[in-house]
C-alpha positions in Angstrom: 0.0 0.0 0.0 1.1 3.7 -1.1 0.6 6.2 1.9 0.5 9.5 0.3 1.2 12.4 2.7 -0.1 15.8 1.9 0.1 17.9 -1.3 3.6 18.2 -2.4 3.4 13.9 -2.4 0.4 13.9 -4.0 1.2 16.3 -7.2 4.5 14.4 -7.2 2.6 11.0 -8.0 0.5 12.7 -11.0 0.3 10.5 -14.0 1.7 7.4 -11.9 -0.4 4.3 -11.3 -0.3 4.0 -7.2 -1.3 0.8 -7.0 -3.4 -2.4 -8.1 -5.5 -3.9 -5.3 -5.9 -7.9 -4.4 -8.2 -10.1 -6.5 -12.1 -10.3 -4.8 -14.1 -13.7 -6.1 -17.5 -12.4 -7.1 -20.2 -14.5 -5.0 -23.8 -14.8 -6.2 -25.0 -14.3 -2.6 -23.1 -10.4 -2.8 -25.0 -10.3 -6.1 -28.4 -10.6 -5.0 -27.8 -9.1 -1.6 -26.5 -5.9 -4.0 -29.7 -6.8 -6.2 -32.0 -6.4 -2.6 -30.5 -3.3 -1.8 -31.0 -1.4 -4.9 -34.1 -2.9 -6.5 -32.3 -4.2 -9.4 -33.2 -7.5 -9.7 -33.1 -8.0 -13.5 -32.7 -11.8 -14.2 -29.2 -11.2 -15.5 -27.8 -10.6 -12.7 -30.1 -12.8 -10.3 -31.3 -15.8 -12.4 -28.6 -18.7 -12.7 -30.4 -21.1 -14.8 -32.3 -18.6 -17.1 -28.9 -17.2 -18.1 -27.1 -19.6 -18.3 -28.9 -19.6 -22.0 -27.1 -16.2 -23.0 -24.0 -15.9 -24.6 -22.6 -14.9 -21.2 -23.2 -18.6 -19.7 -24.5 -17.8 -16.5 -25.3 -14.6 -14.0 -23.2 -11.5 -14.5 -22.3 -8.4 -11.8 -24.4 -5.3 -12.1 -22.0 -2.4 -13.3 -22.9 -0.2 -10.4 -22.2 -3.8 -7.8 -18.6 -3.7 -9.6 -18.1 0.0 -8.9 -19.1 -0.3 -5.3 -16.1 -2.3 -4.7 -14.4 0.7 -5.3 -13.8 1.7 -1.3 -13.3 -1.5 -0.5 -10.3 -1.8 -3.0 -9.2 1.0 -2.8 -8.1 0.8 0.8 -5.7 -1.6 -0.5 -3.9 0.7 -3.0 -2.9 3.8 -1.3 -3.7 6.1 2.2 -3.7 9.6 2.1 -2.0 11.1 5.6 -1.4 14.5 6.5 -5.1 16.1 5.7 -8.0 16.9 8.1 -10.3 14.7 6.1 -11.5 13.9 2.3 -15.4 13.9 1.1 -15.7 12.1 -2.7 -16.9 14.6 -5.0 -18.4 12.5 -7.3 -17.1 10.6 -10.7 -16.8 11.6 -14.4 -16.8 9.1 -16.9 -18.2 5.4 -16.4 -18.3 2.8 -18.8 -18.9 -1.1 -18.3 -16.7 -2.1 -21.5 -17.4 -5.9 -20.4 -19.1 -7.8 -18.1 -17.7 -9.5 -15.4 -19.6 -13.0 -14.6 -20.3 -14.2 -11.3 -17.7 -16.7 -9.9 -14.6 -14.6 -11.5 -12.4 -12.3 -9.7 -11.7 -8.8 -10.2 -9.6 -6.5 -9.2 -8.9 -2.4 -9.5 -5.5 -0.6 -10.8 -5.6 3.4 -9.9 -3.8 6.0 -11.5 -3.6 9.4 -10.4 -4.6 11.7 -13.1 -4.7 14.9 -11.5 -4.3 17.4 -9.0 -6.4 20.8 -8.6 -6.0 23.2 -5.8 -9.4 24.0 -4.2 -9.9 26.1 -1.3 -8.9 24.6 1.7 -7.5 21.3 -0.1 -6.9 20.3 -3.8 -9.0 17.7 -5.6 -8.0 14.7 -6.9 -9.0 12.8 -9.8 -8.4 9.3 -10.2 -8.9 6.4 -12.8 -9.8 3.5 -11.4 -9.8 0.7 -13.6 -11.6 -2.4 -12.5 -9.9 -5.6 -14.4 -12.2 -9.1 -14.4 -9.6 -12.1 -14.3 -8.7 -13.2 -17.7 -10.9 -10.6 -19.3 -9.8 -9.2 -22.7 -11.2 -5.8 -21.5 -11.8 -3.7 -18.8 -14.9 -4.7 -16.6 -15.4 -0.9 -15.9 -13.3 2.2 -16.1 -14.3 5.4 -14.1 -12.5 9.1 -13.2 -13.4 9.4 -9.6 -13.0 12.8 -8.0 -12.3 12.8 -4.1 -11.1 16.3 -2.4 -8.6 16.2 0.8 -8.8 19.3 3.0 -6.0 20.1 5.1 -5.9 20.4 9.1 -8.3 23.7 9.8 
């Protein structure tokens, strides 16, 4: 894990990947527990046997499931010390260039794309890109923007 600590660290690692997180196994049961919590229960995602007749051969993740993980593996990658606190201000582009069925693994590389000052605190964007294992593609690809404020 990369701790990053405060602002002359972070513009330093601009245009670096900081880090590629550990494999998670995508379970069926986080699937439809993800599927209870946001209403999205299309069969795709939820129905073994009916799709195992699609060309995917068998249940895929919802897009929005695999950028959840996103917290989760990003804790992983990198820590950012020396700042009061950091909100996430949101994401720019998504895209879900593959899917990712359930049973594989996936994990998240993050490069650091930028750094803008803001007052109080600078804002960071992020890629994050989310690799399925053995995927020929991406399974998603977003900019996430957090900011880091320093110590009032």
């Amino acid at each position: 894990m990369l701790t990053i600590t405060g602002l002359d660290e972070l513009r330093a690692n601009v245009g670096e990947e900081i880090g590629v997180s550990d494999w998670h196994e995508v379970t069926q049961e986080e699937i439809d527990q993800f599927a209870a919590v946001t209403g999205d229960d299309q069969w795709i995602h939820t129905d073994p046997e009916r799709a195992r007749q699609t060309p995917f051969g068998g249940t895929i993740a919802h897009g929005y499931y695999t950028l959840s993980l996103h917290p989760h593996l990003a804790n992983q990658i990198v820590q950012f010390d020396g700042f009061a606190f950091a909100i996430n201000y949101g994401l720019n582009k998504v895209r879900f260039p593959a899917p990712l069925p359930v049973g594989n693994r996936v994990r998240m590389r993050a490069t650091l794309l930028g750094v803008e000052d803001v007052l109080g605190g600078a804002q960071i964007t992020m890629k994050l890109t989310f690799e399925g294992e053995g995927a020929l593609k991406p399974v998603c690809v977003a900019e996430h923007l957090m900011r880091v404020y320093s110590a009032a």
